[in-house]
C-alpha positions as CSV (number, residue, x, y, z in Angstrom):
1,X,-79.3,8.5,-49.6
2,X,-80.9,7.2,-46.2
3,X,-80.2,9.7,-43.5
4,X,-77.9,6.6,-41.0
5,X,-76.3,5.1,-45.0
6,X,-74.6,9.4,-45.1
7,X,-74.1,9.5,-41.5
8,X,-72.0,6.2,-41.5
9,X,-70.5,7.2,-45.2
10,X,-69.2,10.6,-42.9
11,X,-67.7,8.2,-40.1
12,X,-66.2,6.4,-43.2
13,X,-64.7,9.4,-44.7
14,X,-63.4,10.6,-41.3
15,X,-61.5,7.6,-40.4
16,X,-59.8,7.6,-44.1
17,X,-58.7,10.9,-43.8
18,X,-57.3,10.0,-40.4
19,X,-55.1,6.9,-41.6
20,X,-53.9,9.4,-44.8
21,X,-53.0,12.0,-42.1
22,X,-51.7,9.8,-40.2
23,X,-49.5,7.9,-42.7
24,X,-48.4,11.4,-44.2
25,X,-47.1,13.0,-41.0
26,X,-46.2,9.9,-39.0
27,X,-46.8,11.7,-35.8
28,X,-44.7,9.9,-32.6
29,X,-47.0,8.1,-29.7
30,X,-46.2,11.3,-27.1
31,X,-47.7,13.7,-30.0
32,X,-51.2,12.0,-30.2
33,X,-52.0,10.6,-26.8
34,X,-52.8,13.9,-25.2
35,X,-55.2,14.7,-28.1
36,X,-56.6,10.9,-28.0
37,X,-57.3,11.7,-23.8
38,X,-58.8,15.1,-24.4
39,X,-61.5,13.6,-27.0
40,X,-62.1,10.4,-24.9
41,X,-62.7,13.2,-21.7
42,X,-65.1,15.2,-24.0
43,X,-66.8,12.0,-25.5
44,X,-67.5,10.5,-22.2
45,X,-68.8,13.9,-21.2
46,X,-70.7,14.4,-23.8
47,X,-72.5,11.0,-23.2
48,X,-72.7,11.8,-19.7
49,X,-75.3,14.5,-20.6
50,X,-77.0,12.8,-22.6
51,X,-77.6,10.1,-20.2
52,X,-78.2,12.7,-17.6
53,X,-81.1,14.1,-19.9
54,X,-82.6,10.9,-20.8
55,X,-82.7,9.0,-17.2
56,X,-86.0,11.0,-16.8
57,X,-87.9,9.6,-19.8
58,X,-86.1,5.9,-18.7
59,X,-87.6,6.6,-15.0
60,X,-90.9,7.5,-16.2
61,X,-91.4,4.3,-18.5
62,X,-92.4,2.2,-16.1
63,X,-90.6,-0.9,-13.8
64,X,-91.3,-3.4,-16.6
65,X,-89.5,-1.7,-19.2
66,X,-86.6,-0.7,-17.2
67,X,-86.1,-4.7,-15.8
68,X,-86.3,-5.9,-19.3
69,X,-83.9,-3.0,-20.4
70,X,-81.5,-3.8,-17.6
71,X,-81.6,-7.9,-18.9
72,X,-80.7,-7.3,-22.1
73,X,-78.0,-5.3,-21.0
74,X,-76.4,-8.0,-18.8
75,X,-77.6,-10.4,-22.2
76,X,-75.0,-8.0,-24.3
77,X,-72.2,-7.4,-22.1
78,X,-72.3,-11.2,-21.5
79,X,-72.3,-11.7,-25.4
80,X,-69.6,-9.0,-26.0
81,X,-67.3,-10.9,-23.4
82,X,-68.2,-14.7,-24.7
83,X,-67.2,-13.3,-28.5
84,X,-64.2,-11.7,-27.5
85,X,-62.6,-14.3,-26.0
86,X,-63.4,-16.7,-28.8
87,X,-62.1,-13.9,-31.4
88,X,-59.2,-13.2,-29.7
89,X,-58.1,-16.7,-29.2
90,X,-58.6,-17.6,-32.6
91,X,-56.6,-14.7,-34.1
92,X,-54.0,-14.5,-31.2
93,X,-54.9,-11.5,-30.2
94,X,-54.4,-10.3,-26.3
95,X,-57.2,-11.5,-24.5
96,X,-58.0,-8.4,-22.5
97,X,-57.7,-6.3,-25.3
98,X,-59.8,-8.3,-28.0
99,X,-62.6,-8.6,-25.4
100,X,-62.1,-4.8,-24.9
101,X,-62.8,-4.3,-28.3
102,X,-65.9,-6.5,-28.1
103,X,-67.2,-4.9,-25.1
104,X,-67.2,-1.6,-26.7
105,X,-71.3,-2.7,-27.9
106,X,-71.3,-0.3,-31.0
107,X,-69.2,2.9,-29.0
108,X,-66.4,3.0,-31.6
109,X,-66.3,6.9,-30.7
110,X,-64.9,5.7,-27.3
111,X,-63.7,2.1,-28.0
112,X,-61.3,3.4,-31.0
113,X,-59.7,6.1,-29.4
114,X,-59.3,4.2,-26.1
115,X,-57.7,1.3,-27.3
116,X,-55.0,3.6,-29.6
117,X,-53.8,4.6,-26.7
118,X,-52.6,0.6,-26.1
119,X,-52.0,-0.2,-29.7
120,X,-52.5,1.3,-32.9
121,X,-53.8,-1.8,-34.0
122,X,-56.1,-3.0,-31.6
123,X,-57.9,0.9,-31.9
124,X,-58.5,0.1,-35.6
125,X,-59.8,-3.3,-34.9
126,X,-61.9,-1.4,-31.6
127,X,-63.3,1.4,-34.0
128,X,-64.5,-1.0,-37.3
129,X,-65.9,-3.8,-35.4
130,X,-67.8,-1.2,-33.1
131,X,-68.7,0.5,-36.3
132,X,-69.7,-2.2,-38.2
133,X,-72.1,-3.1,-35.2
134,X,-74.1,-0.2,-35.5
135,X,-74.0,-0.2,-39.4
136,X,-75.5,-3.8,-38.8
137,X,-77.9,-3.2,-36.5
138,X,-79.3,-0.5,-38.6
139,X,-79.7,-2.9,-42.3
140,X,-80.4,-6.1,-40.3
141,X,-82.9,-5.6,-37.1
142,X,-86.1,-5.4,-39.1
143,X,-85.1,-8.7,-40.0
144,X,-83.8,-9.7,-37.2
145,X,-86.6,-8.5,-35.1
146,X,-89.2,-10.0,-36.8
147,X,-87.6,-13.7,-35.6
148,X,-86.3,-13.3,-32.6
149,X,-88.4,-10.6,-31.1
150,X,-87.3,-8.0,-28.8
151,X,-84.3,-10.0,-27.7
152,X,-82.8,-8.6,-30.8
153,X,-82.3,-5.2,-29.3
154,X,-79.2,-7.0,-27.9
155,X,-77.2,-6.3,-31.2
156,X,-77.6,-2.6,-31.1
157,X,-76.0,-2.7,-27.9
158,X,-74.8,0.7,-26.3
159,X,-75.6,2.8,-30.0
160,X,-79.9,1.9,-28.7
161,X,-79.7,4.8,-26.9
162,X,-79.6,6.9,-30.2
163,X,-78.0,5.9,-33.5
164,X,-80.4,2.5,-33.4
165,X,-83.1,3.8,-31.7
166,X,-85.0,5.1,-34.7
167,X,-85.3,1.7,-36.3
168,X,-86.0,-0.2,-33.1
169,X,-88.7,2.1,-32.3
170,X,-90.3,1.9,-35.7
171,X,-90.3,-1.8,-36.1
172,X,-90.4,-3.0,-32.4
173,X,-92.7,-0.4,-31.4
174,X,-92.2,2.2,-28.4
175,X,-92.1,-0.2,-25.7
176,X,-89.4,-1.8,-27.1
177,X,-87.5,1.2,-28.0
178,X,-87.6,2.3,-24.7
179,X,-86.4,-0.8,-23.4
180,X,-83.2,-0.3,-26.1
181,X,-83.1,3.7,-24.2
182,X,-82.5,1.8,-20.9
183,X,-80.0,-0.8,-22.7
184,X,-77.7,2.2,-24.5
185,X,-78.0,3.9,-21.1
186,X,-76.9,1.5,-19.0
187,X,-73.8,0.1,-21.0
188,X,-72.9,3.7,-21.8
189,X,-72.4,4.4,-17.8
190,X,-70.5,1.1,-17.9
191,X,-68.5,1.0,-20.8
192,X,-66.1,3.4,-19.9
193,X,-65.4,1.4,-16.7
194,X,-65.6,-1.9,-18.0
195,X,-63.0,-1.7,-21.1
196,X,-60.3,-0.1,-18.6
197,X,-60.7,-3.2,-16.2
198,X,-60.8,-5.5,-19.5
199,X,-57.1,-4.8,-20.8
200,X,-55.5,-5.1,-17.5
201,X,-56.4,-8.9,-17.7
């Protein structure tokens, strides 16, 4: 089995065993918010170092590549946003919240957990639709790529920074993975700002 087909079979597995726990011990709201905090603290901390480590390779790429990195950025919040608000007025779903869940760009680590602590069922819709992005990006952007050219690191959105950036690199060369380095950076410094201001709308 491909090495991202396991890795999203183990983020499969891990949500499953989550609803059966879940369902079997029914846990009240004030049980699991303080555990759905502490991992949102030690995800965005954990990105935070990443980011911190990888700004250095960004920086040393060249003005170019961060400018084009830094468009298609404001090209896939823009996009997350536009779908959102269609999805969430199609399905009746609170506006904030569904663009929330849009404008998670692939971070279901962070856009799942963060939206439990709202409503059970927007998390779940946060964490597949976040998930399924990245699964996506990773069977679709050689195809993808090969009609719409780099503009189609926009789909990877925040997961270019790692998850994606194997396949970008290897089929839009390291240029263009680099450019998807300064995308995953840059809307993983803003996610965690942005979705916060989203469901207050």
């Amino acid at each position: 089995m491909r090495p991202e087909l396991r890795a999203a079979a183990r983020v499969a597995a891990a949500f499953v065993v989550g609803i059966a726990a879940g369902a079997a011990l029914r846990p009240g709201q004030a049980q699991v918010l303080p555990y759905a905090y502490l991992f949102l603290y030690l995800v965005v901390g954990t990105a935070g170092a990443y980011v911190g480590l990888s700004w250095r390779k960004v920086a040393a790429a060249g003005r170019r590549i961060i400018v084009v990195g830094l468009a298609l950025t404001a090209a896939a919040v823009a996009a997350d946003l536009a779908v959102g608000a269609l999805v969430g007025v199609a399905l009746g779903l609170p506006l904030g919240e569904s663009m929330a869940a849009a404008a998670g760009s692939g971070w279901y680590s962070f856009t799942g957990p963060f939206l439990s602590t709202i409503s059970p069922l927007m998390g779940v819709v946060g964490f597949v639709g976040n998930q399924l992005r990245e699964d996506l990006t990773l069977a679709a952007f050689p195809a993808l790529r090969s009609f719409i050219g780099e503009g189609s690191i926009v789909m990877g959105g925040a997961t270019t920074m790692d998850t994606t950036l194997g396949v970008i690199t290897r089929y839009g060369g390291p240029e263009e993975g680099l450019e998807g380095l300064v995308q995953g950076v840059a809307l993983t410094l803003l996610i965690p700002a942005l979705l916060p201001a989203l469901v207050r709308l």
